[in-house]
DOROKE-62200 format. One record per residue (C-alpha): residue number from 1; chain; x, y, z. Coordinates in nm, 4 decimals, padded with zeros to 6 digits, always signed. Last residue first. Example, Ala and Ser with C-alpha at 12.3 -4.5 7.8 and 13.67 -1.06 7.14 Angstrom:
BEGIN
{2, 'A', {+01.3670, -00.1060, +00.7140}} {1, 'A', {+01.2300, -00.4500, +00.7800}} 
This chain:
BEGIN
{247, 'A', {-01.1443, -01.3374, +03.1618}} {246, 'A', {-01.2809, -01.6710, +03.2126}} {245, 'A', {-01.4368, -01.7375, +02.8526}} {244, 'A', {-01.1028, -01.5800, +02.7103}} {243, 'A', {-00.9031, -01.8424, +02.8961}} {242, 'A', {-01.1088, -02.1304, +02.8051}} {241, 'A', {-01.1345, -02.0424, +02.4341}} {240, 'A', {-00.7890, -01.9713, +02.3938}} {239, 'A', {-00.7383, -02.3487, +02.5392}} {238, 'A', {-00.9767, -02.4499, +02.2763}} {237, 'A', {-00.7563, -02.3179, +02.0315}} {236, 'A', {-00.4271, -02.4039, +02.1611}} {235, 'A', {-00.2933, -02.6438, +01.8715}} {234, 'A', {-00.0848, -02.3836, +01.6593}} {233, 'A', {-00.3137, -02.3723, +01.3589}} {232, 'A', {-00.5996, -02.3194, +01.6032}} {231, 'A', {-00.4244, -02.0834, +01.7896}} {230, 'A', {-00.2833, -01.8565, +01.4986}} {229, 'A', {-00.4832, -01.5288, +01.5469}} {228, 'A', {-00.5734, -01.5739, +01.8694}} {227, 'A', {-00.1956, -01.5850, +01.9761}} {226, 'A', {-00.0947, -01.3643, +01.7108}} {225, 'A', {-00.3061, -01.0571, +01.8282}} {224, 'A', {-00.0629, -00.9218, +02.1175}} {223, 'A', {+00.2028, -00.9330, +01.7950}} {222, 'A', {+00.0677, -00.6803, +01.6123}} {221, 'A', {-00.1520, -00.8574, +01.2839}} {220, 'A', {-00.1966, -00.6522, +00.9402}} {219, 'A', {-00.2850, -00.9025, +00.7080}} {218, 'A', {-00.2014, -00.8718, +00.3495}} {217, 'A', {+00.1223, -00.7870, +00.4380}} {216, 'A', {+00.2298, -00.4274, +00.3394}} {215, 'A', {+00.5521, -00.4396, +00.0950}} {214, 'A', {+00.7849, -00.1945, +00.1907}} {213, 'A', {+00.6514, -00.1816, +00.5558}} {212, 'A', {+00.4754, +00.1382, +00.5964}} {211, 'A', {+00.1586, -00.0615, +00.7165}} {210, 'A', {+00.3349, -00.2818, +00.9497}} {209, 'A', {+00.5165, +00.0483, +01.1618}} {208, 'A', {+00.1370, +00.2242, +01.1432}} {207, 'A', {+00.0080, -00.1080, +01.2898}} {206, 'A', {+00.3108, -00.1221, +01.5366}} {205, 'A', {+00.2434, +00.2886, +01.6747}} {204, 'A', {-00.1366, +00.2221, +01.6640}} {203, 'A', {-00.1329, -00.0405, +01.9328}} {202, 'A', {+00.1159, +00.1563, +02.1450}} {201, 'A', {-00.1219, +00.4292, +02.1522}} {200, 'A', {-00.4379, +00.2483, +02.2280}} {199, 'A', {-00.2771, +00.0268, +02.5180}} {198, 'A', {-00.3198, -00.3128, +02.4489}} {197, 'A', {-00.6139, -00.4494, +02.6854}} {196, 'A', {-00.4540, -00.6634, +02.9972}} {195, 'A', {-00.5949, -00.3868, +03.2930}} {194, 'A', {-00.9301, -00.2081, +03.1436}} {193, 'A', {-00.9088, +00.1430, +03.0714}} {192, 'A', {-01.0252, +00.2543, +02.7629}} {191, 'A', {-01.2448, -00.0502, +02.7748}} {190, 'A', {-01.4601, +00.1272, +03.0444}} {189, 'A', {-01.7740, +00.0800, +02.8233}} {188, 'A', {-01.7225, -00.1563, +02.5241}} {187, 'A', {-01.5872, +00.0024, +02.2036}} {186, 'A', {-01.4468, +00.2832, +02.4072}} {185, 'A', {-01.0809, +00.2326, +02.3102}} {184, 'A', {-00.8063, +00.0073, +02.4865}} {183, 'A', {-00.7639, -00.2534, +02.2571}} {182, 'A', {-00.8316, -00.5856, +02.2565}} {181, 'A', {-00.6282, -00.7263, +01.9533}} {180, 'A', {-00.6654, -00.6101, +01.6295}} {179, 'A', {-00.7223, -00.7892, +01.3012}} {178, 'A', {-00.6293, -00.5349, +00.9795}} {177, 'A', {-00.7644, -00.6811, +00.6624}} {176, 'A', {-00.5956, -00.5744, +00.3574}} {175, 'A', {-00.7166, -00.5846, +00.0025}} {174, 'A', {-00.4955, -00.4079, -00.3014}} {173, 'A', {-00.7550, -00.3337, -00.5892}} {172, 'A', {-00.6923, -00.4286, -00.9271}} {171, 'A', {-00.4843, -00.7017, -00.9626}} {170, 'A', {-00.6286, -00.9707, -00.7332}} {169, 'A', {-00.9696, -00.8277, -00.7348}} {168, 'A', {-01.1898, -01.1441, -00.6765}} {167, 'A', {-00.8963, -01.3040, -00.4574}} {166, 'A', {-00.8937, -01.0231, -00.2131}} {165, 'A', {-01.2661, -00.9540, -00.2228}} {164, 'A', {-01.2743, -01.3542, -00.1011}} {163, 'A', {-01.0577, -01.3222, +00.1671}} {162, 'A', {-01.1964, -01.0648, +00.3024}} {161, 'A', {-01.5440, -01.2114, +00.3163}} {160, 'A', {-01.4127, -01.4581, +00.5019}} {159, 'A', {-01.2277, -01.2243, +00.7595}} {158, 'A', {-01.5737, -01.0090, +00.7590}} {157, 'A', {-01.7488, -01.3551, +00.8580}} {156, 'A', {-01.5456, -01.3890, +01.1594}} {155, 'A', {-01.5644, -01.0200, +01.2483}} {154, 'A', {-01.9392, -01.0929, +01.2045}} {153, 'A', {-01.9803, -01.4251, +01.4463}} {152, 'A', {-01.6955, -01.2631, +01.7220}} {151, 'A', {-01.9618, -00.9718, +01.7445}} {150, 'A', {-02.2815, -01.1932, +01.7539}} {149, 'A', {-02.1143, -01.3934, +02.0120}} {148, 'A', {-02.0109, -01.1420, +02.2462}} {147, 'A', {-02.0205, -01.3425, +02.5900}} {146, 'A', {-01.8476, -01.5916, +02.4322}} {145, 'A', {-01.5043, -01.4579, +02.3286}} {144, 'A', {-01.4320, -01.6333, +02.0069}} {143, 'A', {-01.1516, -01.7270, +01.8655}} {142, 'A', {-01.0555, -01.6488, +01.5666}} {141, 'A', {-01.2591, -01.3386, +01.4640}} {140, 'A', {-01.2199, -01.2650, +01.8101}} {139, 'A', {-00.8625, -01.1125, +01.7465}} {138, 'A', {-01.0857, -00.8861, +01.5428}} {137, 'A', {-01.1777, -00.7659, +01.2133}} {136, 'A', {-01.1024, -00.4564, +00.9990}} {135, 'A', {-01.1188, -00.4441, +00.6329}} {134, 'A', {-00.8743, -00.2491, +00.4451}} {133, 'A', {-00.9500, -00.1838, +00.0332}} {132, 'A', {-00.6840, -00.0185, -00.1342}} {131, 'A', {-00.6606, +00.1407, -00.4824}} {130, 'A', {-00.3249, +00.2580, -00.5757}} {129, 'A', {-00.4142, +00.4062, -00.9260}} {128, 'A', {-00.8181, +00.4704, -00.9466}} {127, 'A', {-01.0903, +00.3207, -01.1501}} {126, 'A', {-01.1186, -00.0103, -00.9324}} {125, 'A', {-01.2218, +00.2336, -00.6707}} {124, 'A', {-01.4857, +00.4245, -00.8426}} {123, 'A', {-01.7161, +00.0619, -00.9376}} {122, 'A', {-01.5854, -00.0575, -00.5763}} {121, 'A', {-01.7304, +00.2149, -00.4128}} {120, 'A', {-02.1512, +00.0975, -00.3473}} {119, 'A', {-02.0538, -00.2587, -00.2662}} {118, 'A', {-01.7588, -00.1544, -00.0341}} {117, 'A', {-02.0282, +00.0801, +00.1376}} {116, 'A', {-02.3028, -00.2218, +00.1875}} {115, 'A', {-02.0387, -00.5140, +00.2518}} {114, 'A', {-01.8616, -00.3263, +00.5255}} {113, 'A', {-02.2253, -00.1733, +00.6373}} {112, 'A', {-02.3796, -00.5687, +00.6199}} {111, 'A', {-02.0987, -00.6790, +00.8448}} {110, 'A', {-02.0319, -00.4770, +01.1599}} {109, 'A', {-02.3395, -00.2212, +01.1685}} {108, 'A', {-02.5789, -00.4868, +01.0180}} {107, 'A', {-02.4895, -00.7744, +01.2295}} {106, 'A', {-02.4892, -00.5830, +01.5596}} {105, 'A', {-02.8115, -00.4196, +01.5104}} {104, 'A', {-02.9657, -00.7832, +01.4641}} {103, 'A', {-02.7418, -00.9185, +01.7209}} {102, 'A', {-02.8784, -00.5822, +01.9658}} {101, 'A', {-03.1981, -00.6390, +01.8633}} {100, 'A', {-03.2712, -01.0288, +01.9451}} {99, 'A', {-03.4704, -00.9636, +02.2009}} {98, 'A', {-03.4003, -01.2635, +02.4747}} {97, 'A', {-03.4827, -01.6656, +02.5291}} {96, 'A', {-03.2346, -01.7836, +02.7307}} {95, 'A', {-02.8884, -01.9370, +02.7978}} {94, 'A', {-02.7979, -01.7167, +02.4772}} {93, 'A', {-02.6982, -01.3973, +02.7236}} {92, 'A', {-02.5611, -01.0991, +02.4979}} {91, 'A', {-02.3023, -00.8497, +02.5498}} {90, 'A', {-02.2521, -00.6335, +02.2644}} {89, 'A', {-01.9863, -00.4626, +02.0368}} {88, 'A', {-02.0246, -00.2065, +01.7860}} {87, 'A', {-01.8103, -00.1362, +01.4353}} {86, 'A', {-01.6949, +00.1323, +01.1655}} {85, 'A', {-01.3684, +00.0313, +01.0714}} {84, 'A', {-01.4045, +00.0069, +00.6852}} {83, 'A', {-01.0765, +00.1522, +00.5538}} {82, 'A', {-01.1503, +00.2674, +00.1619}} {81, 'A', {-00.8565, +00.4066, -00.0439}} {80, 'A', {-00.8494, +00.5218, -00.3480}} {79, 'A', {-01.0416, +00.8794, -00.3261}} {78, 'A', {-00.9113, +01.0968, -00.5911}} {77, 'A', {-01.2934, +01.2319, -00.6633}} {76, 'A', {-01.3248, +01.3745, -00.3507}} {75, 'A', {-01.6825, +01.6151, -00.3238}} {74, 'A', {-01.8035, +01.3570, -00.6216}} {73, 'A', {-01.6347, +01.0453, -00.4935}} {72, 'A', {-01.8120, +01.1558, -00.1647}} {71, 'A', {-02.1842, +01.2499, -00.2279}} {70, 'A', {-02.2633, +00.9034, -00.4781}} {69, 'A', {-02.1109, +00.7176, -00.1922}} {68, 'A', {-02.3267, +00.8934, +00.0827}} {67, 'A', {-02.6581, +00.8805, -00.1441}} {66, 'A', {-02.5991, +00.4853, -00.1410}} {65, 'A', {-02.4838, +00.4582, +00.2443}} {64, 'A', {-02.7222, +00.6496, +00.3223}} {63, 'A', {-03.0307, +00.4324, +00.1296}} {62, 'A', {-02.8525, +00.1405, +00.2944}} {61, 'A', {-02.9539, +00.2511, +00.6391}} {60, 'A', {-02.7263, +00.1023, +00.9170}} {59, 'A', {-02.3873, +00.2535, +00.7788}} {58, 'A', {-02.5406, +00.5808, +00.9739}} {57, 'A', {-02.2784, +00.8357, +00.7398}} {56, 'A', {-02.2038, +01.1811, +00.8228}} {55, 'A', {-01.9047, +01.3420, +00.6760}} {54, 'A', {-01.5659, +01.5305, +00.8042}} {53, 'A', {-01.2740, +01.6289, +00.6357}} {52, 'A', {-00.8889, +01.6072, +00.6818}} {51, 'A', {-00.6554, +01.7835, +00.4632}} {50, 'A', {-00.5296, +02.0284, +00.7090}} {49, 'A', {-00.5570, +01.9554, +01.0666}} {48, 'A', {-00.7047, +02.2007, +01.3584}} {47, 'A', {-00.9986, +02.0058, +01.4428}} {46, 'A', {-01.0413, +01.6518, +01.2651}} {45, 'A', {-01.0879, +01.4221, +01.4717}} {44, 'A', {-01.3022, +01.6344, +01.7137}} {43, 'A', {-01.5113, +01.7176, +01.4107}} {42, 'A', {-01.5504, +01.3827, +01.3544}} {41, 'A', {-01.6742, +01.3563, +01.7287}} {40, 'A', {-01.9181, +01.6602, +01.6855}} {39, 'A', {-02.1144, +01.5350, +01.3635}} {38, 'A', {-02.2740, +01.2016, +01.5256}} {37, 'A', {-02.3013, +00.8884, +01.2875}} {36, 'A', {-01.9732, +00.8746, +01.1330}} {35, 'A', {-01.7680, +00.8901, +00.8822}} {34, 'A', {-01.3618, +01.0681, +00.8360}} {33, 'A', {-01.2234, +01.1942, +00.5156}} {32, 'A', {-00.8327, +01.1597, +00.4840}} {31, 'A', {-00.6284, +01.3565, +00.2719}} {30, 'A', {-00.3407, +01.1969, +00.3152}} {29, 'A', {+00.0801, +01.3520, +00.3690}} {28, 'A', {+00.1582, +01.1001, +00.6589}} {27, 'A', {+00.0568, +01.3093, +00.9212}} {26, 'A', {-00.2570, +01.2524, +00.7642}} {25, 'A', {-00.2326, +00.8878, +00.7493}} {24, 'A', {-00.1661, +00.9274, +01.1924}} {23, 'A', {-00.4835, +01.1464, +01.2339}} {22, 'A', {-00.6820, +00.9052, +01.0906}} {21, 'A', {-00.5268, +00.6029, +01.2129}} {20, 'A', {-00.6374, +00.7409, +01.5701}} {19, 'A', {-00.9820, +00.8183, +01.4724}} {18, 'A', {-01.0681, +00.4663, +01.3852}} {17, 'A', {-00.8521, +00.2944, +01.6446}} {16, 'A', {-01.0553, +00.5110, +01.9074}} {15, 'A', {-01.3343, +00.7766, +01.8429}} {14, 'A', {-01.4823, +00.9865, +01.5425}} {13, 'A', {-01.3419, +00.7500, +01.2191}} {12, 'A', {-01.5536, +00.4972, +01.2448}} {11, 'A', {-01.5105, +00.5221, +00.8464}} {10, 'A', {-01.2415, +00.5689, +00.7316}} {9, 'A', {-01.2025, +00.7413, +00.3578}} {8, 'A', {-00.8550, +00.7910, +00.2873}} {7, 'A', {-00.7609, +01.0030, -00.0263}} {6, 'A', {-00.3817, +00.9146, -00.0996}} {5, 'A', {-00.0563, +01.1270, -00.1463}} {4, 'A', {+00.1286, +00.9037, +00.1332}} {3, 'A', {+00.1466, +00.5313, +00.2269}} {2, 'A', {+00.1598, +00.3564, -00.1183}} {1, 'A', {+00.0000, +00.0000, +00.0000}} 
């Protein structure tokens, strides 16, 4: 992935990983549009930097995400890369019968918005030089943690669906998929600053370090993340299991 001179849309991009990798391609010499549901968060992203622009997108409603697409290749028209982030993460109890909202919610914010937006930009992207296409997962994705089961479920299935995008435009458009680790953000409340979650900062500082790599793997994995990541290949899946069930 060329790492400079690019038009970055990320979405997600008012709080945490999203917001962070923002403001660290700009440095970098992007233009980078941030989207989001609420207005004052991208603009808190986005205060005081040049080349850095704010838009509202709810990547629940497909008719937004439509209108949005048509609304930002015109306003940017170099945009070539495309760094779905936008996600939500929920508890759920499946000893019992429950309302089913917050896996329905869950399932359209984290997978059908990925596969909505990327849907609705490929037809631009594959026009542009340097096209790039980053997907982000989850440590989870692997192995699951199992009071979020919905969550682990569509990180799982954005991995798959990663995988196939990559093969499907081999040549075209470059496809990453970026798996973090627990992280300290606010995608769970009082995550910023729960004991054992990587640090925000320091998580940013060895994605940024894999992403400037001369040739950026196809998988962008710190090392907190390899022991989900590989445990089934490596024999400790159901030991992974165990130990995230009891943390």
């Amino acid at each position: 992935m060329k790492t400079t001179e690019n038009t970055i849309l990320i979405t997600g991009g008012g709080s945490g990983i999203g917001r962070e990798l923002a403001r660290r391609f700009n440095e970098l010499g992007n233009t980078v549009i941030v989207a989001g549901r609420r207005r004052e968060t991208l603009e808190e992203t986005i205060a005081g930097r040049d080349h850095m622009h704010a838009m509202v997108l709810d990547v629940e409603e497909p008719e937004a995400i439509s209108v949005f697409a048509g609304r930002v290749t015109a306003e940017y028209p170099a945009l070539n890369v495309l760094i779905n982030n936008a996600g939500i993460m929920r508890r759920e109890d499946l000893t019992r019968t429950g309302d089913l909202r917050d896996a329905e919610k869950t399932i359209v914010t984290n997978l059908l918005g990925p596969i909505r937006l990327t849907n609705a930009l490929i037809g631009h992207l594959g026009s542009q030089p340097n096209a790039v296409i980053v997907n982000v997962s989850s440590g989870l994705a692997f192995v699951p943690l199992s009071g979020t089961p919905t969550y682990n479920a569509t990180k799982a299935a954005v991995h798959s669906y990663t995988v196939s995008l990559r093969e499907q435009l081999k040549g075209k458009v470059e496809v990453i998929e970026l798996v973090p680790p627990a992280v300290q953000t606010e995608l769970t409340p009082g995550q910023s600053t729960r004991d054992g979650y990587m640090p925000l900062d320091d998580f940013i500082n060895e994605t940024m370090a894999l992403f400037l790599q001369k040739s950026t793997p196809r998988e962008i994995l710190v090392e907190r993340v390899g022991f989900l990541r590989w445990a089934e290949r490596d024999g400790h899946f159901d030991q992974a299991v165990e130990m995230l069930s009891a943390h």
